[in-house]
C-alpha positions in Angstrom: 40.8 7.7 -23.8 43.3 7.9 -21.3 43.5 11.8 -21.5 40.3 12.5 -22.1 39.5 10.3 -19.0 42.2 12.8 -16.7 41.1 16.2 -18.3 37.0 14.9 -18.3 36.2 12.0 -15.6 38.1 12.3 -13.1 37.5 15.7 -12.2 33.8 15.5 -12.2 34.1 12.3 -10.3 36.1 14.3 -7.6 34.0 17.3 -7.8 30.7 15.4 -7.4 32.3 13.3 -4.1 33.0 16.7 -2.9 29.7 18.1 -2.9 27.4 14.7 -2.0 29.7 12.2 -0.5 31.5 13.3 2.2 28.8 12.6 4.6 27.9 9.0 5.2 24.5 7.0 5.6 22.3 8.6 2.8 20.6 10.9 4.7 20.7 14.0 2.7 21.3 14.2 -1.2 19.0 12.1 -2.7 19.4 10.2 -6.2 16.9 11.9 -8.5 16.6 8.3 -10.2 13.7 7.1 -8.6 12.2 3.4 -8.3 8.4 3.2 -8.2 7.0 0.2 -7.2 3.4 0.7 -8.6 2.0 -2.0 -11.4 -0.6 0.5 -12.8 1.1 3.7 -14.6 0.0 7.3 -13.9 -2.4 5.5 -11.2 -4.3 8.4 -9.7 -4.3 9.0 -6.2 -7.6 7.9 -4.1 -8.3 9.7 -1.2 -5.8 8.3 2.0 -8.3 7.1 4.4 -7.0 5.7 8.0 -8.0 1.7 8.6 -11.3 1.0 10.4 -10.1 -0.6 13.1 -12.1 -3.4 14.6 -13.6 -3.0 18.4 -11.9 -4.7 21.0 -14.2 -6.1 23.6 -13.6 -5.7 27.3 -10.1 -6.5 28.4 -9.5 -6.8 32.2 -5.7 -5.5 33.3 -3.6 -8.8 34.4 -2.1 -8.9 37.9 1.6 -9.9 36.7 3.8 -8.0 34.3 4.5 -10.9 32.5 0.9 -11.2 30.9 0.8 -8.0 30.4 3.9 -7.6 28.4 2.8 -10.0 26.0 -0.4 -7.9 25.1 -1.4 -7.1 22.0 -1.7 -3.6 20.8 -5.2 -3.1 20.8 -5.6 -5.1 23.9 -2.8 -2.6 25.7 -4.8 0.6 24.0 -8.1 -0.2 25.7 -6.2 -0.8 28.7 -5.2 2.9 28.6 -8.0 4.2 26.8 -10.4 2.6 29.8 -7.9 3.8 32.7 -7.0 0.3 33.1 -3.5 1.6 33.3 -0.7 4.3 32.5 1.4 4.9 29.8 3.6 5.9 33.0 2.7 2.5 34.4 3.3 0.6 31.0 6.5 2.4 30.4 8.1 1.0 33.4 6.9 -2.5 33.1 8.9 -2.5 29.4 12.1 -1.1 30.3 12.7 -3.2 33.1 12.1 -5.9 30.9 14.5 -4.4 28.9 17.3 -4.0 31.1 17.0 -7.3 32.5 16.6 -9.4 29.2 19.1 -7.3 27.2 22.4 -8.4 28.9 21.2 -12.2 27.5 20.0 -10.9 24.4 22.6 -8.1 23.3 19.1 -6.2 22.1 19.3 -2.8 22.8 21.6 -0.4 21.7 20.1 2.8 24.4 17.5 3.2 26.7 15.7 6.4 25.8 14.0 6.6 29.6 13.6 10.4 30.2 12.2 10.5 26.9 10.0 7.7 27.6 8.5 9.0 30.7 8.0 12.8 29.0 6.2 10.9 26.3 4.4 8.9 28.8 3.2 11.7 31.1 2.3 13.9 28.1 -0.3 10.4 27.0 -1.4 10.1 30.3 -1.9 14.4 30.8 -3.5 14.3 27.5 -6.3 11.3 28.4 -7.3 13.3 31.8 -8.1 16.0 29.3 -10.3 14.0 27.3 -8.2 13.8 24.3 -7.7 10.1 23.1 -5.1 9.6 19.9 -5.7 6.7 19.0 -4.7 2.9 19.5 -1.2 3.8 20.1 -2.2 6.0 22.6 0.8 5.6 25.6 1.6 2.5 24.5 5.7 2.0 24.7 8.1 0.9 21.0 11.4 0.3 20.2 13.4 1.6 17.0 15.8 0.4 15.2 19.0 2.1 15.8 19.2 3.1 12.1 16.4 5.9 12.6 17.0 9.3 13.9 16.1 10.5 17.5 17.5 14.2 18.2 19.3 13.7 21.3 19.9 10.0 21.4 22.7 8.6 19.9 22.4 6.9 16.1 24.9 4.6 15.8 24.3 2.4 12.7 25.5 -0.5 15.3 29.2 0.5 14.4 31.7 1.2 15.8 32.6 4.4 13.7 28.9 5.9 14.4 28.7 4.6 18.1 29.0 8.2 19.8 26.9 10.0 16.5 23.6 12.1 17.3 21.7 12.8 14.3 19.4 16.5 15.0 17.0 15.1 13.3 13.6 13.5 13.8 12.9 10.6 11.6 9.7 10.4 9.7 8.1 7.4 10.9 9.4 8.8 14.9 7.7 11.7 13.8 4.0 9.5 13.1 4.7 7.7 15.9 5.2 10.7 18.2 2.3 12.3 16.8 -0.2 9.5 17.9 0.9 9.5 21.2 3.0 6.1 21.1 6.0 6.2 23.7 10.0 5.7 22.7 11.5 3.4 25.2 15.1 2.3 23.3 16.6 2.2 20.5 17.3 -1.6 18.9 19.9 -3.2 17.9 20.7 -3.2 14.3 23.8 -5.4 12.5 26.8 -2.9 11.9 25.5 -0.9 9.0 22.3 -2.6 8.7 24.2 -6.0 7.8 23.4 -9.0 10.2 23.2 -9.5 13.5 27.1 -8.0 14.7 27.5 -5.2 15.9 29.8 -2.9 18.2 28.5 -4.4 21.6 28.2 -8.0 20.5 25.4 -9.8 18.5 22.2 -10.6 19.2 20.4 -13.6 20.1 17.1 -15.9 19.4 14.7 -15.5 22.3 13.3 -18.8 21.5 16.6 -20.6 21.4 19.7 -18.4 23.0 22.3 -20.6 21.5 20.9 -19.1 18.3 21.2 -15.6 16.9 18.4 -13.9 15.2 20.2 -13.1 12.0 18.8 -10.0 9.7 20.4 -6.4 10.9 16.4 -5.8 12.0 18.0 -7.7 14.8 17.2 -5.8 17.9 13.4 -4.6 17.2 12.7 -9.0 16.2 14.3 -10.0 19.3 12.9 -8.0 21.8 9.4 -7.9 20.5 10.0 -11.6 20.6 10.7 -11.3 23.9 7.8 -9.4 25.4 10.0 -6.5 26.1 8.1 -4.0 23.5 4.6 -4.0 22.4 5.8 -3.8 18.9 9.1 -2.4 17.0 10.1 -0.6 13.9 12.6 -2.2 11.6 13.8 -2.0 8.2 15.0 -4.4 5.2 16.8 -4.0 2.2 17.1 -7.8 1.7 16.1 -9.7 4.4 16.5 -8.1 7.4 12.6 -8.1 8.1 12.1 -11.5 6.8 14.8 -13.5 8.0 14.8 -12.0 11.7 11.2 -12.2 12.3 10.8 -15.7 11.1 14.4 -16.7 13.6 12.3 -15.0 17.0 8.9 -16.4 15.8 7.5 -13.0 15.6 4.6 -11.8 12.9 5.9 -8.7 10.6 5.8 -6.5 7.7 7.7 -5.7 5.0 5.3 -3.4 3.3 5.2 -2.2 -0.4 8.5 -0.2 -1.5 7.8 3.7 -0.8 5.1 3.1 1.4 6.2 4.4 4.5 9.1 7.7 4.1 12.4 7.2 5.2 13.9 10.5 5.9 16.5 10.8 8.5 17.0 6.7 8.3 20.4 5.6 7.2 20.5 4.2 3.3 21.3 1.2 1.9 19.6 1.9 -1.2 17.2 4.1 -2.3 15.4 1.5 -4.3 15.6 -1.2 -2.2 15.1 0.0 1.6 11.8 -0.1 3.6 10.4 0.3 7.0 8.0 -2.1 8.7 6.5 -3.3 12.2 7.4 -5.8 14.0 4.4 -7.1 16.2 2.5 -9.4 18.6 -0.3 -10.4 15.4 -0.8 -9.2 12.3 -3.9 -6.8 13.3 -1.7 -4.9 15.4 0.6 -4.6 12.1 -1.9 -3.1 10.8 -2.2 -0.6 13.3 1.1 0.1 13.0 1.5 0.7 9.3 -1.6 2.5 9.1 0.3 5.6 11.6 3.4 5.4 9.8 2.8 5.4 5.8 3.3 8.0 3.9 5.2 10.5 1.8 7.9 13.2 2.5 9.9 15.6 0.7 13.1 14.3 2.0 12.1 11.4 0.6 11.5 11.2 -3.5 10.5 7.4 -3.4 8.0 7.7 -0.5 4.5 7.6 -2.5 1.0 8.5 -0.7 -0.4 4.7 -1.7 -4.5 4.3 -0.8 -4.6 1.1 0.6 -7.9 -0.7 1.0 -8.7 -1.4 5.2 -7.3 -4.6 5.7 -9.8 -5.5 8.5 -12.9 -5.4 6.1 -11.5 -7.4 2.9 -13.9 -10.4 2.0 -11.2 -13.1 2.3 -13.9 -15.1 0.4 -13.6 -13.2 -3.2 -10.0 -13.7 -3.3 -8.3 -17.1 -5.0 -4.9 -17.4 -3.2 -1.8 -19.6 -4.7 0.6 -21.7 -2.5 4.2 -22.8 -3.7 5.6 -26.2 -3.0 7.3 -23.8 0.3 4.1 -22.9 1.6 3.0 -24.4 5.1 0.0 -26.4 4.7 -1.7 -25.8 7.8 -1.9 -22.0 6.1 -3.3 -23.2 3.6 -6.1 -25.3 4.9 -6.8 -22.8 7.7 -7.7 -20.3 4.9 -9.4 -22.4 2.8 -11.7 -23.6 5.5 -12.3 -19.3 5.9 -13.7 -19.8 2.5 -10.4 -18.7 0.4 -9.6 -20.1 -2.5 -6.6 -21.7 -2.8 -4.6 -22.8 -5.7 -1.3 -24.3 -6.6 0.9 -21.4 -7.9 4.6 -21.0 -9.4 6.0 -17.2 -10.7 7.2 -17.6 -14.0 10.2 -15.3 -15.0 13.1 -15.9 -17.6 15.3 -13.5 -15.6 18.0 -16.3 -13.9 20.4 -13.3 -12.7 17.7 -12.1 -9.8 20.1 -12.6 -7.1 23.0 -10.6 -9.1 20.7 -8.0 -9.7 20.1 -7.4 -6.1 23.7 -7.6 -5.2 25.1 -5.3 -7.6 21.7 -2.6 -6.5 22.6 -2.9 -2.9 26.1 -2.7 -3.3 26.6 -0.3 -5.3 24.0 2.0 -3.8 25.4 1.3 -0.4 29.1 2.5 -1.6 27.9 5.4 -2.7 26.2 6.4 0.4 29.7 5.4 2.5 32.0 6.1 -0.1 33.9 8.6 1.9 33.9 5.6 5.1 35.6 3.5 3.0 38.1 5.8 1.2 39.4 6.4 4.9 39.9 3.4 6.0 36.9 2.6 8.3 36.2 -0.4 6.9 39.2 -1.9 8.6 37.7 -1.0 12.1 34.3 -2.9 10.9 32.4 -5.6 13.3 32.6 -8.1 10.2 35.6 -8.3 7.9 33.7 -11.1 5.8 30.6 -8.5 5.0 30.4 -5.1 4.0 34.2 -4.8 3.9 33.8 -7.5 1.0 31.3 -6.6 -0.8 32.2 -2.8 -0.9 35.8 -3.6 -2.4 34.1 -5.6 -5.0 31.0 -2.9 -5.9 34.0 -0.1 -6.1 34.6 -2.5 -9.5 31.3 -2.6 -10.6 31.2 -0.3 -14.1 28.2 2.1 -14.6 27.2 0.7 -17.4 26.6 -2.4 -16.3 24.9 -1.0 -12.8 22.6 0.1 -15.5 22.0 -2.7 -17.3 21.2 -4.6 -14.0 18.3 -1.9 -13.7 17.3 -2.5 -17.5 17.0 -6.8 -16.1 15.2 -6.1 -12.7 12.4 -4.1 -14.9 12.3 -7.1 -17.0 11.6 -9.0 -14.4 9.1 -7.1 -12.4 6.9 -6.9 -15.7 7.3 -10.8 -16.1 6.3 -11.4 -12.5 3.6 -9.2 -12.9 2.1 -11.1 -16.0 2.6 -13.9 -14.5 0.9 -12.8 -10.9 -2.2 -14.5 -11.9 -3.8 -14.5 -7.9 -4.5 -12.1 -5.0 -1.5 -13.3 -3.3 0.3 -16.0 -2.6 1.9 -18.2 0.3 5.8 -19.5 0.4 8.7 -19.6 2.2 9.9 -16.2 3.9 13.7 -16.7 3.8 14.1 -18.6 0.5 17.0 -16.3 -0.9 15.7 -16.0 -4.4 12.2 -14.8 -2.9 13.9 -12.4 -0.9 15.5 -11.0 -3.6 13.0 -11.6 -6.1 10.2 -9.8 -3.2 12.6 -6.6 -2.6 13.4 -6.0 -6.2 10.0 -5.8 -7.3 9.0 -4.0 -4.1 6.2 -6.7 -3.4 4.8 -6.5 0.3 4.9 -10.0 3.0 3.6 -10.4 5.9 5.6 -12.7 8.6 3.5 -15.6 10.1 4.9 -17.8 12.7 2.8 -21.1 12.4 4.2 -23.5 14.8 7.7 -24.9 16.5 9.7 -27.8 15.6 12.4 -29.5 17.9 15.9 -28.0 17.8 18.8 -29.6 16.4 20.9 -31.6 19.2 18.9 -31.1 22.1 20.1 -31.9 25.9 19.5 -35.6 27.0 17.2 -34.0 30.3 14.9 -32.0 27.8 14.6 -28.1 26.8 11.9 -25.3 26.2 13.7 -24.1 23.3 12.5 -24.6 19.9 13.0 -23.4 16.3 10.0 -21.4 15.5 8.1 -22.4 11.6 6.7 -19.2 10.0 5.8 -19.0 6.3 4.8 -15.5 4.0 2.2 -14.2 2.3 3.1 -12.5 0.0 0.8 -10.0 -2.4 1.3 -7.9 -5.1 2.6 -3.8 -4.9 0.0 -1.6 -3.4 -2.0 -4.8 -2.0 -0.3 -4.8 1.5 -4.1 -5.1 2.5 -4.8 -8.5 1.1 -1.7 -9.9 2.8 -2.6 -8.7 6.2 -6.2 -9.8 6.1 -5.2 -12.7 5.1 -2.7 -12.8 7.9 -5.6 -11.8 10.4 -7.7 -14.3 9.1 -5.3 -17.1 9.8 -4.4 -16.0 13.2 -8.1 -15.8 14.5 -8.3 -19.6 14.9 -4.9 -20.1 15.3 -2.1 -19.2 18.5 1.0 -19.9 17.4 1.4 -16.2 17.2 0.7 -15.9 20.9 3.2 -18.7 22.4 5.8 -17.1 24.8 9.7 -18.0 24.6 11.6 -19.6 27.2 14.1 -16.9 27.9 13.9 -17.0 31.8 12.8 -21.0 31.5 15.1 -23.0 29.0 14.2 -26.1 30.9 15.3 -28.6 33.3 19.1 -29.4 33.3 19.9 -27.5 30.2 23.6 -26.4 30.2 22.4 -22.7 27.9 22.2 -20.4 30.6 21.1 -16.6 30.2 
């Protein structure tokens, strides 16, 4: 076995690294084995159709910055689409908010200003004309600093990567650009998509700066928790939409796995990564996915997915569960809309679910920085307790049992699927086996803040910070529309969504200072 492993294996192994691996991130190479998310086999394809989005009524341009940087999407877009404003004018409130709240924050990896103001002259030239793109029309983002802008500096948040430019324009930059919206940095992301560390520090909670916002989606949760972008573009591979948007008290998407492309964003895993918004409400997360799904060549997982319009789904035909996790006030809020809600559990045999997703991500992960860690980068990395780690111990994971691990996580997306007996569900958001459970299946959530609680070991003389309370709903693949109308539906009576954090008022007396 020996021999046969020196005159066989190895060389094959080496040839293979030669050819695939000696460039990091994942971006080019892709594994032909591809994950599909989709319950119903050999579904076929309905016609894509863009969302029908809801009119906004008249909405009258506030006199400070403040208000308006905590606008809404559509709110913003008529603002611009009535001559209300500028993208120029808009694009200048947001990156002064950006360089002013970033210092306290550690949010933003580059300002991408020139850009900005191109893109913002180009909406603005383009309205004069009488050419209107749509609801992001002028209206400034942030990325997270995993996704390719040519020009700007990529960095992965490490150290390694900090001076790296990618020529390449990412797919979902590319959607963006196309319907007019306006690049004004590039967000912090944990080193390698891992946490909140990363090369220039780590970043903190809006709502409570003695906090940090946790999830590598770091940047894009904090500072559109902050008011300093109308929305942002993160990813998660486990958690890193999810945990960070429920920390900053922000609503988000995770949407169904392969809904929106990923070429020319760094890989974690090809059958575990995903891109989503994060926004002001969960209409406006709506708008957002609706520019940025679908399908590219450079990306074999990406899937062209016919999603129903979220904003004309009767809430009233669908029966809803709610685990023992779920926040009640959701619930009752729904079920006064006329939903029907139900206690629910998922019922699955598999008891390795949080194995499974360790040995994926890992694994995968190596593979796309194998050549990193074979020369000694890890040693330079933000983190010695996390990537470092857990790369060391996937290089010792065999291929058979990586396979086998595959072989359980199908077993377990057919037994949630049999046991999936609602439209969707509500639960906790950051409940480790649901994260694990949600990203292995591929199932979309939508983030819902739903209130604040106290902080732990507050000053004597009183505070404004607080500890946000969000819950998920969750829905099955390919149903990302029943989750966000259920979303909408709670947030039109409710305003938790809309509260602002206390990031240039903590309170009187308190010894936190910015």
């Amino acid at each position: 076995m020996e021999d046969g492993a020196k005159e066989m294996n190895v060389p094959a192994f080496r040839e293979n690294r030669k050819l695939v691996a000696l460039e990091n991130g994942g971006l080019h190479n892709p594994s032909v084995l591809v994950f599909k998310s989709s319950w119903t086999a050999n579904k076929k394809v309905k016609e894509i159709k863009s969302f029908n989005y809801p009119h906004t009524p008249v909405v009258h341009c506030p006199c400070n910055d403040e208000d308006i940087a905590f606008m809404t999407i559509a709110e913003l877009g008529e603002l611009i689409r009535t001559k209300k404003t500028t993208s120029h004018e808009l694009t200048g409130i947001f990156l002064r908010r950006l360089k002013r709240y970033s210092t306290v924050l550690k949010s933003v990896v580059t300002f991408t200003e020139d850009l900005a103001y191109k893109q913002a002259k180009e909406a603005d030239d383009l309205l004069e004309q009488g050419k209107y793109l749509g609801p992001l029309h002028g209206i400034p983002y942030g990325l997270k600093d995993i996704i390719a802008v040519p020009q700007y500096n990529t960095t992965w948040g490490s150290k390694t990567f900090k001076d790296q430019v990618i020529d390449m324009e990412a797919f979902a930059y590319k959607r963006l650009k196309s319907a007019g919206a306006v690049l004004v940095a590039k967000l912090v992301t944990g080193s390698l998509a891992y946490d909140d560390v990363w090369f220039g520090g780590r970043t903190r909670n809006p709502w409570n700066i003695e906090e940090f916002s946790t999830g590598s989606s770091a940047g894009p949760a904090a500072s559109t928790s902050a008011g300093m972008v109308p929305f942002a573009i993160g990813s998660e591979t486990a958690g890193s939409i999810t945990y960070p948007a429920a920390r900053c008290g922000v609503t988000a998407l995770r949407p169904t796995f392969g809904t929106v492309a990923r070429t020319g964003v760094m890989s974690i895993s090809e059958s575990l990564d995903k891109l989503g918004p994060f926004c002001r409400s969960a209409v406006d997360c709506a708008i957002v996915l609706d520019i940025i799904r679908g399908t590219d060549v450079g990306d074999p997982s990406s899937r062209e997915i016919a999603l129903e319009d979220p904003f004309h789904v009767d809430i009233t035909k669908l029966t809803v569960g709610y685990l023992d996790s779920a926040e009640m006030e959701v619930v009752d809020v729904l079920s006064a809309k006329g939903v029907k809600l139900v206690p629910f559990k998922l019922n699955y045999t598999v008891a390795s679910v949080q194995s499974i997703l360790n040995i994926t991500m890992d694994v995968d992960m190596l593979a796309h920085f194998d050549n990193w860690q074979r020369k000694g980068h890890d040693d330079e990395y933000e983190a010695q307790d996390q990537w470092p780690v857990e790369l060391r111990r996937a290089r010792l994971v065999p291929a058979v049992d990586y396979i086998q691990a595959q072989r359980t996580r199908g077993k377990l997306i057919r037994e949630v699927q049999e046991s999936f007996t609602v439209d969707a569900f509500i639960g906790n958001v950051t409940d480790w086996e649901l994260v694990c459970l949600g990203n292995l299946i591929g199932m979309p959530i939508v983030v819902v803040p739903t209130g604040f609680k106290s902080i732990e070991h507050p000053p004597k003389d009183d505070t404004r910070r607080r500890t946000t309370v969000t819950t998920g709903i969750y829905a099955p693949p390919e149903h990302d529309h029943v989750a966000l109308a259920l979303a909408m539906a709670y947030q039109s009576v409710t305003d938790h969504h809309k509260q602002r954090p206390p990031v240039d008022d903590l309170g009187p007396n308190d010894n936190i200072h910015g």
